[in-house]
C-alpha positions in Angstrom: -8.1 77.1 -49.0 -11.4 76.0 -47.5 -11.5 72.7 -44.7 -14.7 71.2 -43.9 -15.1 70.2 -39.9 -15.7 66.7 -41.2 -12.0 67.1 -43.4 -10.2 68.4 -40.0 -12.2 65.9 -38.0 -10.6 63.2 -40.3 -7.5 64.6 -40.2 -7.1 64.9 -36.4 -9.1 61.6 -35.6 -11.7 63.2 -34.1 -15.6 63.4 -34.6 -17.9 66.2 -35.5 -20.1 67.2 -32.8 -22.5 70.0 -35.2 -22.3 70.5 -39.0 -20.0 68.3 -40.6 -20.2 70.6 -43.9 -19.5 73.9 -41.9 -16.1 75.8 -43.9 -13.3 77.2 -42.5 -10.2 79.3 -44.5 -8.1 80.7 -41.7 -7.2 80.3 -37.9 -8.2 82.5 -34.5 -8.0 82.9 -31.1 -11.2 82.0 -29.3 -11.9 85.2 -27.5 -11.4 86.7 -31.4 -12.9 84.3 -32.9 -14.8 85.1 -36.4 -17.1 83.5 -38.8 -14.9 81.2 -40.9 -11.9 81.0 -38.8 -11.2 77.9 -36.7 -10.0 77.9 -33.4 -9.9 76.0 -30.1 -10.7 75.2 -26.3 -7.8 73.8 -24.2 -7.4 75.9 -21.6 -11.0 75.8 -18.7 -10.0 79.5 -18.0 -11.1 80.3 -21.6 -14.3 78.1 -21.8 -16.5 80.9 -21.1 -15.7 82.2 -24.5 -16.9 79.5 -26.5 -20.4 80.4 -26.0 -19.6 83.8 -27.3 -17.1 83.1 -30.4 -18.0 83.9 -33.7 -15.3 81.1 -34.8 -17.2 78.7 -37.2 -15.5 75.5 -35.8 -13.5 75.1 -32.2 -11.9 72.0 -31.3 -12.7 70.5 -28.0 -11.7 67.5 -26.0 -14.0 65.2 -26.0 -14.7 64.9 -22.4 -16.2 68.6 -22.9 -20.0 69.1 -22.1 -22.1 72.0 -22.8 -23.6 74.0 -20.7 -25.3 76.6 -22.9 -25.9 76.6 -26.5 -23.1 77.0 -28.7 -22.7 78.6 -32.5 -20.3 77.0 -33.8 -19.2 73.3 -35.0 -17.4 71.1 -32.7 -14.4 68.9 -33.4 -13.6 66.4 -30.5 -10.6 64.9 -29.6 -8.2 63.5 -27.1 -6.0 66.3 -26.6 -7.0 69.7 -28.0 -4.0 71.5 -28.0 -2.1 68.7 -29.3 -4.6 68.6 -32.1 -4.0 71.9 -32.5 -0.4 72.4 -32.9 -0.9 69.8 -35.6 -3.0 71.9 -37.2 -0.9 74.9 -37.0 1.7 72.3 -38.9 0.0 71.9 -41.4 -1.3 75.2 -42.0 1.9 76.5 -42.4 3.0 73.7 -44.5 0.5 75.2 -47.1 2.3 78.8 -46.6 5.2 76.9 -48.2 4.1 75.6 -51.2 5.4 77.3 -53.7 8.0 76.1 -56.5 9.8 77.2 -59.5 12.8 79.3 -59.7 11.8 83.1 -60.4 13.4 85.1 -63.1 15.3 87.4 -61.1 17.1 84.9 -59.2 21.1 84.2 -60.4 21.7 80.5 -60.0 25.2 79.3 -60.9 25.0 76.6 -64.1 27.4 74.5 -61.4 24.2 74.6 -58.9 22.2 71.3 -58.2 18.8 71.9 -57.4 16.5 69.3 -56.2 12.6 68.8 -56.7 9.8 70.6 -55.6 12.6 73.6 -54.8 11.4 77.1 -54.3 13.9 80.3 -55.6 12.9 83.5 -55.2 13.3 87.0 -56.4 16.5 88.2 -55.7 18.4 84.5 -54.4 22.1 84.1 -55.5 23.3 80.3 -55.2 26.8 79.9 -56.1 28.6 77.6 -58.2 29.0 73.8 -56.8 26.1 74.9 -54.2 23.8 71.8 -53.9 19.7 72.4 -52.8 17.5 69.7 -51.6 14.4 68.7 -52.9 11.5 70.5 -51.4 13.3 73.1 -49.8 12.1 77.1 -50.5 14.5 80.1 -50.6 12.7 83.2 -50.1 14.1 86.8 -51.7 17.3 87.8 -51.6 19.0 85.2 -49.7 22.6 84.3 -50.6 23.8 80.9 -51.0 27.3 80.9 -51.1 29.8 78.5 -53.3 29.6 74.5 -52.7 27.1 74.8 -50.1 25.0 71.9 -49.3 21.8 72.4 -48.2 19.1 69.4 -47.4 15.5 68.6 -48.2 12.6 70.6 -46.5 14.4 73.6 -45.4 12.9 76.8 -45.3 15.4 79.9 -46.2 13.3 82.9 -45.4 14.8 86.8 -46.9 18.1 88.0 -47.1 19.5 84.8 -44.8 22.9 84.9 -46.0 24.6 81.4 -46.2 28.9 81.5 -46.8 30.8 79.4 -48.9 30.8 75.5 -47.8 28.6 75.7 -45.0 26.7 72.4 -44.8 23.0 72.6 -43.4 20.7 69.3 -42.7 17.3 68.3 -43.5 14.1 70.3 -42.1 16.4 73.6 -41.2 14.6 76.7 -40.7 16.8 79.8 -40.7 15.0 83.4 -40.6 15.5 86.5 -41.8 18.5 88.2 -41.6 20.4 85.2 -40.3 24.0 85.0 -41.0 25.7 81.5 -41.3 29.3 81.1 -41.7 31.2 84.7 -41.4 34.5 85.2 -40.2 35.2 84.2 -36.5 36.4 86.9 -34.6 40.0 86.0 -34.3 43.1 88.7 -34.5 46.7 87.9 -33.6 48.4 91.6 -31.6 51.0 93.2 -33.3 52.8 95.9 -32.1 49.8 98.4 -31.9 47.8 96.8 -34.0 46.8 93.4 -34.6 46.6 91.0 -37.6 43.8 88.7 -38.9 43.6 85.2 -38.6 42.2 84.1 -41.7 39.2 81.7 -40.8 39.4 78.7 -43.2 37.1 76.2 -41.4 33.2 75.6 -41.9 29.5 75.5 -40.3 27.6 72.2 -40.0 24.0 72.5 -39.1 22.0 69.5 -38.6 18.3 68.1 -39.1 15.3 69.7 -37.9 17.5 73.0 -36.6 15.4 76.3 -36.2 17.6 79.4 -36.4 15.8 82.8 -35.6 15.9 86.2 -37.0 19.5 88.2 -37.0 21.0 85.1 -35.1 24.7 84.6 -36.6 26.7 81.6 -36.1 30.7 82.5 -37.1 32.5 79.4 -39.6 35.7 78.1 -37.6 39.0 79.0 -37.8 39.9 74.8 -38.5 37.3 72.2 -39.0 33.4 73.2 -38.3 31.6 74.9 -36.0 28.7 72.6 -35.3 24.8 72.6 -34.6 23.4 69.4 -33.9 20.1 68.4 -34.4 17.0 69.6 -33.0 19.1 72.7 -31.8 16.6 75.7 -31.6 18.0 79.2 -31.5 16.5 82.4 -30.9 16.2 85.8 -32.5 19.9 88.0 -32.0 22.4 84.9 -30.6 25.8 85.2 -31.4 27.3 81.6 -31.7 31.2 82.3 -32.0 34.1 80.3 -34.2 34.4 76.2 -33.2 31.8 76.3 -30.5 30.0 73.0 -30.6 25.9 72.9 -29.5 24.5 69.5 -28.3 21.2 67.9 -29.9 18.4 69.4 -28.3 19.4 72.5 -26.5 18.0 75.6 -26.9 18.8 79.0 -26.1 16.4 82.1 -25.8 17.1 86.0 -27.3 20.6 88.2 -26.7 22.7 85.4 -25.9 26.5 84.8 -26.7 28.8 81.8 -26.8 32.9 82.4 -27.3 34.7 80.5 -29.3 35.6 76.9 -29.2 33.1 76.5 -25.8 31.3 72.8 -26.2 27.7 73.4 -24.8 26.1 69.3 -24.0 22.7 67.8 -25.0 19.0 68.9 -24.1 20.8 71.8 -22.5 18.3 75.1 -21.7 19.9 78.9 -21.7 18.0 81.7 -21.3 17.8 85.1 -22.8 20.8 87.5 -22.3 23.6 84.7 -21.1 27.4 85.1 -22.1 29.2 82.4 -21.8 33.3 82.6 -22.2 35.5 80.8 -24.8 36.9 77.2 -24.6 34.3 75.9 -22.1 32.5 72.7 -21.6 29.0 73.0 -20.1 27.3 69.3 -19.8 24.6 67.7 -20.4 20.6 68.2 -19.1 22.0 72.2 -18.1 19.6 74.7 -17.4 21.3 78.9 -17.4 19.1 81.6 -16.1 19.0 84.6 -18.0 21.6 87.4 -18.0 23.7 84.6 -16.2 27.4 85.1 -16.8 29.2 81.4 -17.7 33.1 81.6 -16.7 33.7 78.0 -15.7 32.8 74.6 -16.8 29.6 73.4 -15.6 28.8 69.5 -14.9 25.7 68.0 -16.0 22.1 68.5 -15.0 23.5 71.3 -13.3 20.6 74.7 -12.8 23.1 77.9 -12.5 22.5 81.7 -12.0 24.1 85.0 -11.7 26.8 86.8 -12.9 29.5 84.8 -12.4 27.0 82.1 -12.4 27.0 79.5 -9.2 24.3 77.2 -8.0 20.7 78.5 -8.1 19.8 77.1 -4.6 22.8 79.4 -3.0 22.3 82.6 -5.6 18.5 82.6 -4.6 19.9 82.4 -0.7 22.5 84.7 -1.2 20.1 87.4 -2.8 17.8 87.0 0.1 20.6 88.6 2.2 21.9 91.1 -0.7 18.5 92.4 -0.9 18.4 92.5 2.9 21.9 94.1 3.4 20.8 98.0 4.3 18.5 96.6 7.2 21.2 93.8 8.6 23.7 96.7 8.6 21.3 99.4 10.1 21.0 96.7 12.8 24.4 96.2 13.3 25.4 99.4 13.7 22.9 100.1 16.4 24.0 96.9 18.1 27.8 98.8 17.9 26.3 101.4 19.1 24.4 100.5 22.3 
C-alpha cells in the first residue's frame, strides 16, 4: 500500500516541505534508507545522513534547517519520533488486517466469534470459548474451552490459551506463549510426592503485551492476575496466584513464585528471581540477575543477589572488587 507525503503529512499534522505527490510503500532506517521507503531524523547525531539517504520521504521537526541539498521529501512536525512511533502504529495495524475464518481451522459450534475476527490455519477454539470482534488468531494457536478473549487482540502462532482463562481488550500474546498450565504445586509423600490439582484461572487485562515463550501458570484457587498495561518479555516464567500491578514491566529470563504480589508501574530487569508469597510495592525498580527474598516497600531501587539497596550494593562492590589489594595491604601492615 502506497502513502503520499501529503497523505502522512495529513495524518501526522504536519506539512510537506518537497513533493507532496512523492510515494512511499514501506519503512527504513535513515543511514539505509531506499527509494520508496520512508524514514526519519530525530536524533542530531544521525543528521549527516539525511543528505545521503536514498529514503523518498524523511520526517523532520520543523525547527530543522538545511544545510545542503537534500533528495528526498520532507514531512515536518513537532516531534519526529513521536510522529514516528505513530506511524510505526499504524503500519502495523495494516499487517493485521486480515478476516475470515480459514478452512483448516476447528471451531467449536458452542464458540462465539465476534466481527472483523481473524482464524487461521491450524487454530482450535473450544466449545463455550468467546472471541472479540476484531481480534486475529494466527496458525495453530489453541484456544481452550470457555475462554474469553476481548476485542483487538492479536494471537500470533501456536500461543496456547487453557481452558477459562480470561484475556482483556488490545492483548498481544506471541509465539509460543503459554497461558494457563498447571502451577507447579506437589504435596511430599513418602518418597514421592502427589499433585495438587490446579483448579483456578488466568485473568489478563487490557492493552497487556506478552512476549515469545513467556508462560504464566493458572492458580491453584481463584486467578492468577495480569493487570493492565502489564508488558512482559520474551522467556518469563509467572508462577500459580502471583498477582502483577498495572503498568510494570519485566525484561527476558525472569521468574516470579507463586502467590508473590508484585505493585504498580513497577520495573524488573532481565534474569531476576523473585521467591513465592512476596509483596514487592509500588514505583519498584529490580536490577538484573537480582535475587528477590524479602518484601520490598515502595519506590524502592534494589540489587544483587540477595537483593539490598543499590546505593550500599554499588558501595559494597567498590570494596569486593577492591578486596585482594586491601588484604595485600593488610598483611604487609601485619607484617612490618
Amino acid at each position: 500500500m502506497e502513502f503520499s507525503a501529503q497523505q502522512i503529512a495529513d495524518m501526522l499534522g504536519g506539512t510537506v516541505d518537497g513533493n507532496p505527490d512523492t510515494t512511499v510503500s514501506n519503512l527504513s532506517k535513515i543511514e539505509e534508507g531506499k527509494a520508496g521507503t520512508l524514514s526519519f531524523l530525530a536524533n542530531s547525531q544521525y543528521q549527516k545522513y539525511i543528505y545521503e539517504t536514498e529514503a523518498s520521504i524523511v520526517i523532520v521537526a520543523n525547527s530543522f534547517r538545511a544545510e545542503a541539498p537534500i533528495k528526498a521529501s520532507l514531512v515536518r512536525v513537532e516531534e519526529p519520533y513521536t510522529a514516528f512511533a505513530k506511524l510505526l502504529e499504524a503500519y502495523n495495524s495494516f499487517q493485521h488486517q486480515k478476516t475470515g475464518i480459514h478452512t483448516r481451522a476447528i471451531v467449536s459450534e458452542t464458540a462465539t466469534i465476534g466481527e472483523e475476527v481473524y482464524i487461521g490455519a491450524g487454530v482450535v477454539i473450544g466449545d463455550g470459548a468467546s472471541i472479540g470482534k476484531n481480534t486475529k488468531i494466527y496458525a495453530n494457536a489453541v484456544i481452550g474451552d470457555n475462554c474469553n478473549i476481548g476485542d483487538n487482540c492479536l494471537i500470533f502462532s501456536a500461543v496456547n490459551i487453557y481452558a477459562n482463562s480470561q484475556i482483556g481488550n488490545k492483548v498481544s500474546l506471541h509465539s509460543g506463549a503459554v497461558i494457563g498450565a498447571d502451577g507447579f504445586g506437589f504435596a511430599p509423600k513418602g518418597s514421592g510426592y502427589d499433585k495438587v490439582a490446579q483448579i483456578g484461572n488466568v485473568i489478563i487485562e487490557d492493552e497487556v503485551e506478552v512476549g515469545a515463550n513467556t508462560t504464566i501458570d493458572r492458580a491453584t484457587l481463584g486467578s492468577t492476575i495480569i493487570r493492565k498495561g502489564v508488558k512482559l518479555d520474551n522467556l518469563i516464567q509467572i508462577a500459580h496466584n502471583v498477582e502483577i500491578g498495572e503498568n510494570t514491566v519485566i525484561a527476558s529470563q525472569s521468574g516470579v513464585a507463586g502467590s508473590s504480589k508484585i505493585g504498580k508501574n513497577c520495573m524488573i530487569g532481565g534474569q531476576v528471581g523473585i521467591s513465592g508469597h512476596l509483596k514487592i510495592g509500588d514505583g519498584v525498580k529490580i536490577a538484573a540477575q537480582s535475587g528477590i527474598s524479602n518484601n520490598i516497600a515502595d519506590n524502592s531501587i534494589v540489587q544483587g543477589s540477595p537483593a539490598f539497596k543499590v546505593s550500599d550494593y554499588q558501595k559494597s562492590y567498590v570494596y569486593f572488587r577492591k578486596l585482594p589489594s586491601i588484604i595485600r595491604d593488610l598483611e604487609k601492615k601485619l607484617k612490618n
